[in-house]
C-alpha positions in Angstrom: 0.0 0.0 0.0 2.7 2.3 0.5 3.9 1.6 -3.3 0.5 2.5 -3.6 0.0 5.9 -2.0 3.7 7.0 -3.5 2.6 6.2 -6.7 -1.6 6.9 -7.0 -1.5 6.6 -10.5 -1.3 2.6 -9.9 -4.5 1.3 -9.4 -4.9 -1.1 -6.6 -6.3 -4.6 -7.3 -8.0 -6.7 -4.8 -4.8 -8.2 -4.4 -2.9 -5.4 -3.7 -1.2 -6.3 -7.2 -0.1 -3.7 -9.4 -1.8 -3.7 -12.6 -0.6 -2.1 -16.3 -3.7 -0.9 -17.7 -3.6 2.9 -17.5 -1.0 2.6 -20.5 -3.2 0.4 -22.3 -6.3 2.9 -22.0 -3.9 5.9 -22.3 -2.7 4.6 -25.8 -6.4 3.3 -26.5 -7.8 7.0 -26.1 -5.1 8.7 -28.0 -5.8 6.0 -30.8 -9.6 7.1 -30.3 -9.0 10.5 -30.6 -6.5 10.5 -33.3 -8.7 8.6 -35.8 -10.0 10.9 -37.9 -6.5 12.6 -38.2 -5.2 9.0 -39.2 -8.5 8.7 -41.3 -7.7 12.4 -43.2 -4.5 11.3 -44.0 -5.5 8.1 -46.4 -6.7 10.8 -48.9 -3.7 12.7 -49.4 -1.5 10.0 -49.0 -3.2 7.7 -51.9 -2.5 11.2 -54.2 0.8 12.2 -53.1 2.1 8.2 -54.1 -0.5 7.6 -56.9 -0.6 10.9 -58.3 2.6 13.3 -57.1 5.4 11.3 -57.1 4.7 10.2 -60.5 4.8 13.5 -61.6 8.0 14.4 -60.1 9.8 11.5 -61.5 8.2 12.9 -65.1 9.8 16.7 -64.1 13.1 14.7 -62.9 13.4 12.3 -66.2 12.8 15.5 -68.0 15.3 17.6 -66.4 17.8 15.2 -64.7 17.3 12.2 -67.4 21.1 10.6 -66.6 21.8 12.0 -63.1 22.4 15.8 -64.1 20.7 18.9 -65.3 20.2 18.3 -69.1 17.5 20.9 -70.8 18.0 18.1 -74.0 14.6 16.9 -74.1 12.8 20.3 -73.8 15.4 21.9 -76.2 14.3 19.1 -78.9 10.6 19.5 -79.1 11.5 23.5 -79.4 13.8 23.1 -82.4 11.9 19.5 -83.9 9.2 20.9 -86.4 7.6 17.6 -86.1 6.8 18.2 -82.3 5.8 21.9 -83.0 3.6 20.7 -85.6 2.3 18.3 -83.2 1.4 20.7 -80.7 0.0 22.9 -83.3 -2.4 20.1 -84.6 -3.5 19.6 -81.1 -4.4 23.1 -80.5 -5.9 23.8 -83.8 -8.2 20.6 -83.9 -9.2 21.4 -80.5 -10.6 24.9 -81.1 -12.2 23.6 -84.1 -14.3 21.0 -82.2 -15.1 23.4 -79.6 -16.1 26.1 -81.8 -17.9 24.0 -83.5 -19.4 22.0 -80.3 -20.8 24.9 -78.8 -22.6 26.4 -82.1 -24.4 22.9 -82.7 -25.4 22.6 -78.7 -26.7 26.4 -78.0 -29.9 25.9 -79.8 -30.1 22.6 -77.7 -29.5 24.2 -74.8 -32.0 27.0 -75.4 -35.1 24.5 -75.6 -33.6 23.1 -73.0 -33.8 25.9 -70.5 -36.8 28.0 -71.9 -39.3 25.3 -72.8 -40.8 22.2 -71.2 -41.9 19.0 -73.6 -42.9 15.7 -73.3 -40.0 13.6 -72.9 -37.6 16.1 -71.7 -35.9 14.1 -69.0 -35.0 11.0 -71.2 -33.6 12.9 -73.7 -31.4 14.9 -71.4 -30.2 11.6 -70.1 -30.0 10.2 -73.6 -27.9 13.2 -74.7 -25.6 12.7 -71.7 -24.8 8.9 -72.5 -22.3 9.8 -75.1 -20.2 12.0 -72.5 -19.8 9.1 -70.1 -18.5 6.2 -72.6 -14.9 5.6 -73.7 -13.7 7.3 -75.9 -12.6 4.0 -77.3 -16.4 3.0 -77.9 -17.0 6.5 -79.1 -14.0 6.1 -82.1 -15.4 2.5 -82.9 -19.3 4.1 -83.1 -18.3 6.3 -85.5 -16.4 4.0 -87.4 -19.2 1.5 -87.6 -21.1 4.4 -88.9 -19.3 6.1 -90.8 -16.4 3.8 -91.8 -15.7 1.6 -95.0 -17.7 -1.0 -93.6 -19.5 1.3 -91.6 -23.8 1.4 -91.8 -23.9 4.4 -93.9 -21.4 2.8 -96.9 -23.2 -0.7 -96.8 -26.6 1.2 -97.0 -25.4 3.2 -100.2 -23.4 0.8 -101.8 -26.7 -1.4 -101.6 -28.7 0.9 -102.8 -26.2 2.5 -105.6 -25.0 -1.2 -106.8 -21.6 0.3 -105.7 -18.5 -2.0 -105.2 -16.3 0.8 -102.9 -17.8 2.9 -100.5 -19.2 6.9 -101.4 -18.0 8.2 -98.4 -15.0 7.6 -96.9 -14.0 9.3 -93.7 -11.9 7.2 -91.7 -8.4 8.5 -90.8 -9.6 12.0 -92.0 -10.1 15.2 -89.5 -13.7 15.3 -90.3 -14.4 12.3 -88.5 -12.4 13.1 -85.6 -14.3 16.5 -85.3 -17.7 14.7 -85.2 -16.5 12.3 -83.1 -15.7 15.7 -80.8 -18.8 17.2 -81.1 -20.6 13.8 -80.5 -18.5 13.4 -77.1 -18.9 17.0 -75.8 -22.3 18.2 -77.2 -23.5 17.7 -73.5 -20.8 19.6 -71.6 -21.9 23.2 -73.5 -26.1 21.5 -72.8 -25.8 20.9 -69.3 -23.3 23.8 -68.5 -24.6 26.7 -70.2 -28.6 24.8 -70.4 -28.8 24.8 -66.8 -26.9 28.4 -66.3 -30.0 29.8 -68.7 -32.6 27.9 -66.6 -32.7 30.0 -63.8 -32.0 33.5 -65.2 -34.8 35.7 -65.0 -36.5 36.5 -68.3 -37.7 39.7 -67.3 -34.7 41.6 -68.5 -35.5 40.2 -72.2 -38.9 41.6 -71.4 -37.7 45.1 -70.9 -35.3 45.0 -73.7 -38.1 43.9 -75.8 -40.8 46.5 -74.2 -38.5 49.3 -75.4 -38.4 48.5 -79.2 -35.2 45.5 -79.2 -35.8 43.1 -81.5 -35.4 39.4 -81.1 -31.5 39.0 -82.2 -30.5 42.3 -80.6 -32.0 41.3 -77.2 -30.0 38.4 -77.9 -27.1 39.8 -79.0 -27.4 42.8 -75.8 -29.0 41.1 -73.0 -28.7 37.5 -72.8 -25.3 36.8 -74.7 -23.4 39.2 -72.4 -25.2 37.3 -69.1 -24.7 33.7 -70.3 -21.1 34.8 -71.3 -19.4 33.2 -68.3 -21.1 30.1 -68.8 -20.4 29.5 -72.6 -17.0 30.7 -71.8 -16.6 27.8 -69.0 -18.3 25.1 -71.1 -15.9 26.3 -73.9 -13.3 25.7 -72.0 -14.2 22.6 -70.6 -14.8 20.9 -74.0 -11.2 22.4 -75.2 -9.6 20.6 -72.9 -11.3 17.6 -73.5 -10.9 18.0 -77.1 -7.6 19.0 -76.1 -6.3 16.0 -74.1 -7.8 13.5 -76.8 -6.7 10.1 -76.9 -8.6 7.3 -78.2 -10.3 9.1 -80.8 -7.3 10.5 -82.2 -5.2 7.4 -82.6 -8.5 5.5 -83.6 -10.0 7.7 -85.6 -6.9 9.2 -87.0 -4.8 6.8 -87.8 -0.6 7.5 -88.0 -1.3 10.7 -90.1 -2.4 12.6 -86.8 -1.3 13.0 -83.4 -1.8 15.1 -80.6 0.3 15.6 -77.7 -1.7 12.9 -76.0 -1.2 10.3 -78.5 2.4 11.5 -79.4 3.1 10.5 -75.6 2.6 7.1 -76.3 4.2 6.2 -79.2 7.1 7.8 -78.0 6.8 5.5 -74.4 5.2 2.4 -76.0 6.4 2.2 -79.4 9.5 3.7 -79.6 10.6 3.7 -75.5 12.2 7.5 -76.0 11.4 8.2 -72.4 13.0 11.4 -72.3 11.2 12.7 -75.1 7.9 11.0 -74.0 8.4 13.2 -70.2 8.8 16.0 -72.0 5.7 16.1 -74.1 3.9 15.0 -70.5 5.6 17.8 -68.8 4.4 20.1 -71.6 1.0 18.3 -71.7 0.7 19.0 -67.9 1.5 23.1 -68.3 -1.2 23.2 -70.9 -3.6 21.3 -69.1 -3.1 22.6 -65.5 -3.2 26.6 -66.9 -6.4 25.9 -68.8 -8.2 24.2 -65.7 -7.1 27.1 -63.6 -8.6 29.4 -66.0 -11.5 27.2 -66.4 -12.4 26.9 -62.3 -12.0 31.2 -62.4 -14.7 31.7 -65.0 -16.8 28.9 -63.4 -16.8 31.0 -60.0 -17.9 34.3 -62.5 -21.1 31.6 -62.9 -21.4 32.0 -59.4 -22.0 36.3 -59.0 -25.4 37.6 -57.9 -28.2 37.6 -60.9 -32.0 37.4 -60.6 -32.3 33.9 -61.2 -35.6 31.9 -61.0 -36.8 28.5 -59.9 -36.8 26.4 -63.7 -40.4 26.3 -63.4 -41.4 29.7 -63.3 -39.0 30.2 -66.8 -40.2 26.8 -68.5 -43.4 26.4 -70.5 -44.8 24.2 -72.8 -44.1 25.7 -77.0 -47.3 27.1 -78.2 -47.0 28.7 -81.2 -46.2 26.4 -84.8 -42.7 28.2 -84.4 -41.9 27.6 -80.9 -43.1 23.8 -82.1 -40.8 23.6 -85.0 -37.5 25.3 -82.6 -38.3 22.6 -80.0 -39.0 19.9 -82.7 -36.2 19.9 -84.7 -33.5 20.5 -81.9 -34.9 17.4 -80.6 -34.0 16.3 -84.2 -31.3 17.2 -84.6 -30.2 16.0 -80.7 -31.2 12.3 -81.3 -30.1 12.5 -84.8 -26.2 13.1 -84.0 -26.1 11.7 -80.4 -27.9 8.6 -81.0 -27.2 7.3 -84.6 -23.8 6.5 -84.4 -24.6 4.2 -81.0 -27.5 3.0 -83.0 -25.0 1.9 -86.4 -22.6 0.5 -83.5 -25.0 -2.2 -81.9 -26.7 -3.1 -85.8 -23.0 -3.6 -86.6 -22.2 -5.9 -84.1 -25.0 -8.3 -85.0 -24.5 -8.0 -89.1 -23.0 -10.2 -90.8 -20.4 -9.0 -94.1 -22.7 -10.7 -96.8 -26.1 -9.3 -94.4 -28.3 -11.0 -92.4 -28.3 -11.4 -88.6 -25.6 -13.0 -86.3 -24.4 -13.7 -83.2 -21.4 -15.0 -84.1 -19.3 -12.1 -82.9 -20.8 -12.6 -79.4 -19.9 -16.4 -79.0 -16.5 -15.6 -80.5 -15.5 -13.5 -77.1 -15.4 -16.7 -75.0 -13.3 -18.5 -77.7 -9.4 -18.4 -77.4 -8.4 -19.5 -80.9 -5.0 -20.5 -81.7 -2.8 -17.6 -83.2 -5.2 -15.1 -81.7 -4.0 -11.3 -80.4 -5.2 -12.5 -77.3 -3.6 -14.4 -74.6 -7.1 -15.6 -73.2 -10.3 -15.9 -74.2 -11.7 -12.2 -75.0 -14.3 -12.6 -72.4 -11.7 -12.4 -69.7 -11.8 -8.8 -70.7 -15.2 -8.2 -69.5 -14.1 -10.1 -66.3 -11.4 -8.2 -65.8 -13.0 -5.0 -66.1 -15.7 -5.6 -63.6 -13.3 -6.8 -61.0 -11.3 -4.3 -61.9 -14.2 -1.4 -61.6 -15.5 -3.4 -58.3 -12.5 -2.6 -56.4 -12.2 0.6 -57.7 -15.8 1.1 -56.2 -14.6 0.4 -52.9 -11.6 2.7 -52.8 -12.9 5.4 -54.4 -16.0 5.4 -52.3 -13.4 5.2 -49.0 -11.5 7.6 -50.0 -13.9 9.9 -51.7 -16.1 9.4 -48.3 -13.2 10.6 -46.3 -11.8 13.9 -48.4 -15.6 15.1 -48.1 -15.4 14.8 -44.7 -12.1 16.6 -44.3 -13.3 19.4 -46.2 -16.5 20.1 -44.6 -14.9 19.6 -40.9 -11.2 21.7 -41.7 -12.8 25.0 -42.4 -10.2 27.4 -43.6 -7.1 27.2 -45.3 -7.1 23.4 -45.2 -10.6 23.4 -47.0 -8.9 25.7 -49.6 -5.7 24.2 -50.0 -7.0 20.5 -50.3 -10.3 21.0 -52.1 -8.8 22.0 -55.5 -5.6 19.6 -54.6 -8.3 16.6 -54.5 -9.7 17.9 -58.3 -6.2 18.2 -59.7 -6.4 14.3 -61.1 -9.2 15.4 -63.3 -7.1 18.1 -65.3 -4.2 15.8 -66.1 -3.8 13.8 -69.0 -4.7 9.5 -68.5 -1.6 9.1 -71.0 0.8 11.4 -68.5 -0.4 9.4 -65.5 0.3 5.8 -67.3 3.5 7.1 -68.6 3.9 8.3 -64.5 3.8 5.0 -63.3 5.7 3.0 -65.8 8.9 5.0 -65.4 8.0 5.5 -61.4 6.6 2.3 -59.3 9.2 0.1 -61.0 11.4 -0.4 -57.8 10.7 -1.7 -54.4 8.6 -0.6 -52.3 6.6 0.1 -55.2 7.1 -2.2 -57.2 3.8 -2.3 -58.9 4.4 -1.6 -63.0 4.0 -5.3 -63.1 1.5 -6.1 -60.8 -2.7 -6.0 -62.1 -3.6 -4.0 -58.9 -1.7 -0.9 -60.5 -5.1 -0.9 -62.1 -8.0 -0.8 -59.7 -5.4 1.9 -57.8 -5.0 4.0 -61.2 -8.5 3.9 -62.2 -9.3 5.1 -58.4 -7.2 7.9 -58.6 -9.3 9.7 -61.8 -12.7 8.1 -60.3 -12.1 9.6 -57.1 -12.9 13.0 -57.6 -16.3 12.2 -59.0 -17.1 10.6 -55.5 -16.0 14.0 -53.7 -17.9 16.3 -55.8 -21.1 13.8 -55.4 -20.7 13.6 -51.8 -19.6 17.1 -50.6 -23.3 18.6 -51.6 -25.0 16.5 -49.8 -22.8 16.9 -46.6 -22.8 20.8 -46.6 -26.3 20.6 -46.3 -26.5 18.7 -43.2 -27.6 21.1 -40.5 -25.1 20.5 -37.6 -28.3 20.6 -35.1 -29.4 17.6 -35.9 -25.9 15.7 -35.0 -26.1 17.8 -31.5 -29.3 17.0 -30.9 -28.5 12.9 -31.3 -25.3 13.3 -29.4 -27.4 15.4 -25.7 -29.4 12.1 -26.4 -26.5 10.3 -25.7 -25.7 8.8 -29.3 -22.2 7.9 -29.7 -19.9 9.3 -33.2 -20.9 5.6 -34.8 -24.1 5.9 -34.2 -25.0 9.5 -35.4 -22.8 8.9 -38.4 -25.2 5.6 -39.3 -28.5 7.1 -37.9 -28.0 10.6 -39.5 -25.4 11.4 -41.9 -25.8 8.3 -43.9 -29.6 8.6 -44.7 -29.0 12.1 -45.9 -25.6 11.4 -48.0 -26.7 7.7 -49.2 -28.1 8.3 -52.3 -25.0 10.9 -53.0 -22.7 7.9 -52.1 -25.1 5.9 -54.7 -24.3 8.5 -57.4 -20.5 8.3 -56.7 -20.5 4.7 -56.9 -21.6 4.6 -60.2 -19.9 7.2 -61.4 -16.5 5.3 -59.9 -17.6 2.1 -61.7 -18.8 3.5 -65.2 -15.3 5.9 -65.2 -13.0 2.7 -63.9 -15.3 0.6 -67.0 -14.2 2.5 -69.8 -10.5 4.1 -68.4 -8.6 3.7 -71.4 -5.7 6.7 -71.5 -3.6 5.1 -68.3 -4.6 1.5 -68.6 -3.0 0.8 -72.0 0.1 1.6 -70.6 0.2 -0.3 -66.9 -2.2 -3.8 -68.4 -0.5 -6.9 -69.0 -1.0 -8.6 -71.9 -2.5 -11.4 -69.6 -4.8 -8.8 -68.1 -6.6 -7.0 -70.6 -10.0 -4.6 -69.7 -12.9 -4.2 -72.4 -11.4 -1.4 -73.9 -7.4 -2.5 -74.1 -9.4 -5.0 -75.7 -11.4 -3.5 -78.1 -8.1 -1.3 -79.3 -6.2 -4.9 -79.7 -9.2 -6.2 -82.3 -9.1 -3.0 -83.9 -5.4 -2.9 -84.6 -6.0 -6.1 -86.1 -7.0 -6.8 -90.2 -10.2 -9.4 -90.5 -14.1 -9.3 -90.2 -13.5 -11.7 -87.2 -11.0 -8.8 -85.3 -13.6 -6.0 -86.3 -16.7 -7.9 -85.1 -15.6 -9.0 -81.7 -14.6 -5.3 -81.2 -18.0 -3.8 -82.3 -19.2 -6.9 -79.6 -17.5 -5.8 -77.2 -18.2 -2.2 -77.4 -21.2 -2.6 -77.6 -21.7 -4.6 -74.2 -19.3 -1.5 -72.5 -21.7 0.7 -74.3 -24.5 -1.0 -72.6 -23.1 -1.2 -69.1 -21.7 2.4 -69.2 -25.5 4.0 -70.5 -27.1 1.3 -67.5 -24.9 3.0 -65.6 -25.2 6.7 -65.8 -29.1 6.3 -66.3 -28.8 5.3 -62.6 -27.2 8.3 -61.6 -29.8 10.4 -63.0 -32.6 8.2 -61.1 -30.5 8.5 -58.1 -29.0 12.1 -58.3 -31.5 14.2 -55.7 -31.6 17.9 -57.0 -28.8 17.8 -59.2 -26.4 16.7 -56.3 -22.8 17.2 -57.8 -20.8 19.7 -58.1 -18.6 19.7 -61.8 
């Protein structure tokens, strides 16, 4: 006892023993209370080894390729025409689409905001499918289209008694600009659609009470306030357009190449690393100046107007004219948007002499002998769900726990990490495969060779879709409500499962799919880190492609079309789930 009253920290036991618990709780409590620093770490952690580090060793292979400071790489694309051609091309195809993107989608996105018609919904959803699939799936659309052997040839040559095809885009830039138009027509529809939505019409009404005509109330009132929005969406699409990848070196064959594509010939086909880092290093100047221009305007989107609810602006067309605007954008919509996915499933189920087939179908679980694949193509699809499962899971973890951080650090953290956790979204796929092949070759990390490189790259550009799904829905949770369950004496488990998650679940819903549909049809990075034992649907379809024979071509149009499926399934479920437009892009 004397030990005892010496020492009062040392519980006494019935035994007058000593006993070693207080440790035990004291590290127990600090664990306690240091979980959700632990837990805020994961995030930043998963991007500073997934996404940082294989940056840096891009800037350090550009700058220090053998050891020391050589400028050798950069001072060749400045002095190669070839490379400043290539950046040229890539800039110049780029505006093109875009201009051309937002003139075709204005109307669109007129009708959209000003008028309400039967069927509105579906068709926004059916407008948005093309936006979510590969781009891969989007090159072979056209090309069952549009293509030698594409729906609009065999129709014509049919018809005509012709023995080579009328019209013959492939490998041409017209087909890569439609293909451009086709992928972003949504962006400039649901960006600057939405933006018009809630302004207030009642400026056009003075404008046109004082003598204004239709195109100079246009022209003077509601071009300069949707300004900010068509100069975002513009943006947006140019850096899509920008960073293209599969529908270039689809689409366009070996006579073009952007930066994107340039990237990996040099890595893949020719191994020039050096050069290869020092396209990506330019690639990642372009891309990260034009997103930081692009999240500025988007806040000018943000700046006090008299907006309205969408159902106080909306109304049904009444006159024959306000018919024929609404009726032929609708047209035109499904015409461009949905024809092409239309040619690509027909394709897959023709046969070269007509009729119908499903030989191309029972071919994916045949390995033949001498085939470009190592295993039987439906391994692919296999793959790719597996592959999109786990990437699910870690997206949704880590997604889950970046919200979190950001709503509970107020402040500079909240400033400093939200934009940090988008940063994934404006680089290139390409630079970020390139990243890992030349930068988790040596141990610890030695993954370049191992297949869960894949779910972990595919959760690094899926991630941000779960953070800008969730964080909506957590900023509205009024904190009363978490007070009031904890002075009822509900623990931090229980009013995170009896509060938060109601309100956030359906937001987690929307991010899961988005993670699955994104990690589905990833094609930029994966073609670089995928074994050839390990292919996904679209390494898959690019293989069949590359490949001469009806057999080849089939099993890709197949196969895209069963990605196409599961990626339009897909995003239709986010727009049943989405509450309010949750989501913040």
């Amino acid at each position: 006892m004397r030990e005892q009253e010496q020492n009062p920290q040392i519980p006494s036991t019935g035994s007058g023993r000593r006993t070693h618990h207080a440790p035990r709780t004291t590290l127990l409590t600090w664990l306690i209370r240091s979980a959700p620093v632990i837990l805020y770490i994961l995030p930043v952690a998963f991007l500073t080894v997934l996404f940082f580090y294989p940056l840096f060793e891009i800037f350090k292979l550009s700058f220090v390729p053998e050891g020391r400071l050589s400028l050798g790489s950069l001072e060749k694309l400045v002095s190669s025409s070839y490379y400043l051609k290539t950046l040229w091309f890539t800039i110049w195809q780029a505006t093109v689409s875009m201009l051309l993107t937002v003139l075709l989608a204005l109307p669109g996105a007129y009708i959209i905001a000003r008028y309400d018609f039967l069927g509105k919904s579906v068709i926004q959803a059916l407008t948005t499918i093309p936006f979510v699939l590969p781009t891969v799936v989007v090159a072979t659309a056209f090309t069952a289209l549009l293509g030698p052997r594409g729906w609009v040839n065999t129709a014509l040559m049919g018809t005509l008694g012709l023995e080579e095809p009328l019209i013959n885009l492939q490998f041409t830039i017209w087909i890569i600009l439609l293909a451009h138009v086709f992928y972003n027509y949504t962006v400039v529809l649901r960006i600057v659609g939405g933006f018009w939505a809630n302004l207030s019409p009642r400026v056009e009404e003075a404008a046109a009470v004082l003598g204004a005509g239709r195109w100079q109330v246009f022209r003077e009132v509601t071009l300069p306030l949707l300004s900010p929005a068509i100069t975002a969406a513009s943006l947006l699409v140019f850096i899509f357009d920008f960073t293209s990848f599969g529908v270039i070196l689809i689409l366009g064959g070996p006579r073009y190449a952007t930066l994107e594509v340039e990237i990996y010939r040099q890595a893949v086909n020719l191994f020039n690393l050096p050069v290869a880092a020092a396209l990506s290093l330019a690639q990642i100047v372009f891309t990260f100046s034009l997103m930081w221009v692009y999240t500025r305007l988007q806040a000018r989107t943000s700046v006090p107007l008299d907006l309205r609810a969408r159902r106080q602006v909306q109304r049904a067309p009444a006159t024959r004219r306000e018919k024929w605007i609404v009726g032929g954008n609708v047209a035109l919509m499904l015409g461009l948007l949905t024809t092409p996915l239309l040619a690509l499933a027909a394709r897959s189920f023709s046969e070269s002499g007509g009729g119908w087939t499903l030989n191309f179908y029972r071919e994916l679980f045949i390995n033949r002998r001498g085939s470009i694949m190592f295993v039987p193509p439906i391994e692919a699809v296999r793959n790719s769900v597996g592959f999109a499962g786990a990437t699910t899971l870690l997206a949704l973890l880590l997604g889950l726990i970046a919200a979190y951080l950001l709503v509970r650090r107020r402040g500079w953290i909240s400033s400093v990490l939200d934009p940090v956790f988008m940063l994934p979204l404006g680089t290139s796929a390409v630079t970020l495969g390139f990243g890992y092949i030349i930068a988790l070759d040596q141990p610890p990390l030695n993954l370049r060779a191992s297949p869960a490189l894949i779910p972990l790259a595919h959760t690094l550009v899926a991630f941000p879709f779960v953070v800008r799904s969730v964080l909506p829905a957590l900023r509205g949770i009024d904190p009363r409500l978490r007070e009031a369950a904890a002075v009822l004496g509900a623990g931090p488990w229980r009013v995170w499962r009896e509060i938060d998650l109601p309100i956030v679940g359906r937001a987690l819903l929307v991010g899961a799919v988005f993670a699955f549909t994104v990690s589905m049809g990833e094609f930029g990075a994966t073609i670089f880190i995928a074994r050839p034992q390990v292919p996904t649907m679209p390494v898959a379809i690019f293989r069949f492609l590359g490949q001469p024979g009806a057999l080849n071509y089939g099993q890709a149009l197949a196969m895209s079309t069963l990605l196409m499926l599961v990626v339009g399934v897909g995003f239709l479920a986010i727009e049943r789930f989405r509450v309010g437009g949750v989501g913040e892009f």
